[in-house]
Phi, psi and omega in degrees: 000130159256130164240183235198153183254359181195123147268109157286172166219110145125127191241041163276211183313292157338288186281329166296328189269339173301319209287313175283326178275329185280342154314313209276355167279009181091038168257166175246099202239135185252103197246079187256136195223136184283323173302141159292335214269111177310333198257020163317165183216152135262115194306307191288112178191122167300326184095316177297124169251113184300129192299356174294308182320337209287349186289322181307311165327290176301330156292317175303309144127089171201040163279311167001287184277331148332307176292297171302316200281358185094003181290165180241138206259085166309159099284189150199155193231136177279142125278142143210179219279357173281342178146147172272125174272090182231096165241198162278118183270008171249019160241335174330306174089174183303120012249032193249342195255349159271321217205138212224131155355157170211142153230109151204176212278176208254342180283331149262342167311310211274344157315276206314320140322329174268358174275320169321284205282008185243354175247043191243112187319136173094336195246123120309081182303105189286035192277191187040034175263139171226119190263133191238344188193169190242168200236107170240153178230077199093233182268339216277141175280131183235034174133187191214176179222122189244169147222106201284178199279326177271016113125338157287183214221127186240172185205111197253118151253146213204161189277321196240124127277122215270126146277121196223040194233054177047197197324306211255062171317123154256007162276314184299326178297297169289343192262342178078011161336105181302131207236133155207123191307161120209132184340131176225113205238040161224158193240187192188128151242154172205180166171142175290151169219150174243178181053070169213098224260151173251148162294018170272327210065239158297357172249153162286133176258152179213135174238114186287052204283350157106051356276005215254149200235105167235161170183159200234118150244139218276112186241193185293168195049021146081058152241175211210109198268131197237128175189156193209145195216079191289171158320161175260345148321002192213015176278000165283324184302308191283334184312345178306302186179093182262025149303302169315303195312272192356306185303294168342306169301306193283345172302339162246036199252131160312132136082027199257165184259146174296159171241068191290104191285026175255026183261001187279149170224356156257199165244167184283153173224145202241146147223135190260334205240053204255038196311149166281147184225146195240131167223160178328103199286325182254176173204176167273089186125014184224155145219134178265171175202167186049224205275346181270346144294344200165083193243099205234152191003152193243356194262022189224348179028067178251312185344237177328333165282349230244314193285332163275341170291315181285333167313310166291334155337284178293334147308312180309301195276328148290355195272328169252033133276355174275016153305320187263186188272214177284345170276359173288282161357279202295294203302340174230000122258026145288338204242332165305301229278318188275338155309336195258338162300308196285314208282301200212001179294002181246324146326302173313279189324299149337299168260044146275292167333312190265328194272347145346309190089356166294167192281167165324110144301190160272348157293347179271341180320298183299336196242355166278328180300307171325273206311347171265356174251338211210104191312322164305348163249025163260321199266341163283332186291320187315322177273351168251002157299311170270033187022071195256318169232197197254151174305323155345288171296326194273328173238078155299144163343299181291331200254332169279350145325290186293351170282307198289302176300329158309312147307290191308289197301140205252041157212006160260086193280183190290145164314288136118180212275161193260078209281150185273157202285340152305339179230018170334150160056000000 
């Protein structure tokens, strides 16, 4: 038996970056991961890191190697039959004029995090470890139980345990974590391509088609993640052979890049089944992040930002209670479980909402026309896209006013999209 002032389970985003801010506060962290291989990935991942995220990125100090791996630094442009919602991010102001989207692929994100935490004084990297049971002390979660691949077996106890092991938690599972399904009425296909240039250049485009989704974003090594997120209704057409299906699609996307499979350099990978799951973020002695906390609609690319953000979340709050006892503890995740609330619970609701499959209401009608006419409501739909405020916030009283007078003018024709300067015009 070991103990530990935190046992994570799972050393994807979420458990490498909890691993890491709560190492550099002086905690003693058990960083467990079931692959043996240090360069595991996740494969089904879009990849897009949302720019709220991007400050955490930087306190991690790992743009750098972000920078050596070749990601690249975004925008993104909307379409929809109203006109691309395309502005300037160097007129926006703080914080959309500071801080920029990252696209790279999880076979280097997730090397590098995991390496970030394993060279962080205090975090003990755990690998080929499978957590098959829990540790109670009462009510309260005291530890885990592993297993290693050559069949031995440890019993890891920690003041705090992390669940970071993503959608289908199997920590969540075992804690009996009240879990809620909600209705997902779209399937997904991608697959990476090179020589395949968008007339944005570095930013990425998304096409809103009404319901149905599609988008290609330009990532490291000058590849290009090409993905589509049709209606469930239209998933016999593609099962045949949807990389064609795809083709199809972007073949009839405005100002969209062709998609030519002899340019692929992965294989297409499909998800059919993509409920959003919402689950309880605390117990006494547990806490989730990333994606085994919330895992929502995947065709909005909140995923990885959502999951480094809610880690420092939980550092911020938990970390200068493990000095104390188990009510030090609890008290800060209480103080995690309402930050995460604050933070993304409205977000959830929203993109849930929307993940239905349904056509536009008439308020998104109005405020996607405006944003394709009118910078300034482009630039509020940007701060609650990049999740900077809450939808709330972003279509405030005042801005559907300004939306509304936008409509109404007979002398705002579309802005129309912000072509990279080589293929202007």
């Amino acid at each position: 038996m070991r103990d530990y002032d935190v046992a994570i389970v799972g050393a994807s985003i979420a458990g490498c970056t909890a691993a890491t801010f709560l190492g550099r506060q002086g905690a003693s962290v058990a960083l467990i991961e079931s692959h043996s291989d240090p360069a595991a990935f996740k494969r089904m991942c879009t990849h897009f890191i949302q720019a709220s995220s991007a400050p955490t990125i930087a306190r991690l100090g790992i743009e750098h190697a972000l920078d050596q791996a070749h990601g690249r630094r975004t925008d993104t442009n909307i379409w929809t039959r109203y006109g691309w919602v395309s502005f300037g991010r160097e007129s926006a102001g703080p914080p959309m004029s500071e801080w920029r989207p990252w696209n790279v692929r999880r076979e280097k994100l997730d090397p590098i995090l995991r390496d970030l935490a394993a060279s962080t004084d205090g975090v003990e990297l755990l690998l080929g470890h499978t957590v098959n049971a829990i540790v109670r002390d009462g009510e309260r979660l005291a530890g885990v139980r592993t297993r290693e691949r050559n069949g031995d077996e440890h019993e890891i106890r920690a003041k705090l345990v992390v669940a970071a092991d993503g959608r289908d938690s199997e920590m969540a599972k075992l804690a009996n974590v009240p879990t809620k399904l909600k209705q997902h009425n779209r399937f997904g296909y991608m697959g990476y391509y090179r020589d395949t240039p968008l007339v944005t250049g570095d930013s990425a485009q998304m096409w809103l088609l009404d319901p149905d989704v599609a988008y290609a974003f330009p990532t490291d090594s000058d590849l290009i993640c090409l993905a589509v997120f049709p209606h469930k209704d239209k998933l016999a057409s593609f099962k045949p052979d949807p990389e064609q299906a795809m083709a199809r699609v972007f073949e009839s996307l405005p100002d969209g890049p062709r998609l030519d499979p002899d340019k692929r350099e992965s294989k297409v990978i499909g998800k059919l089944e993509m409920p959003n799951t919402v689950r309880q973020t605390t117990q006494p002695g547990l806490a989730l992040v990333g994606d085994a906390a919330l895992a929502a609609d995947p065709l909005w690319g909140v995923g990885c930002g959502w999951a480094f953000q809610s880690a420092e979340w939980l550092a911020e709050a938990v970390g200068p209670s493990l000095s104390g006892g188990p009510e030090d503890v609890d008290a800060g995740l209480e103080r995690y479980r309402k930050r995460h609330r604050k933070g993304l619970g409205a977000h959830e609701k929203f993109t849930s909402e929307y993940s239905r499959g349904r056509r536009f209401n008439p308020g998104e009608k109005l405020i996607f026309r405006a944003a394709a006419r009118d910078q300034e409501v482009a630039r509020r739909m940007g701060l609650m896209g990049e999740r900077w405020v809450s939808p709330q916030s972003a279509l405030s009283p005042a801005t559907m006013a300004r939306a509304v007078r936008v409509n109404l003018s007979r002398k705002r024709p579309p802005i129309g999209l912000r072509r990279a300067a080589s293929v202007a015009g």
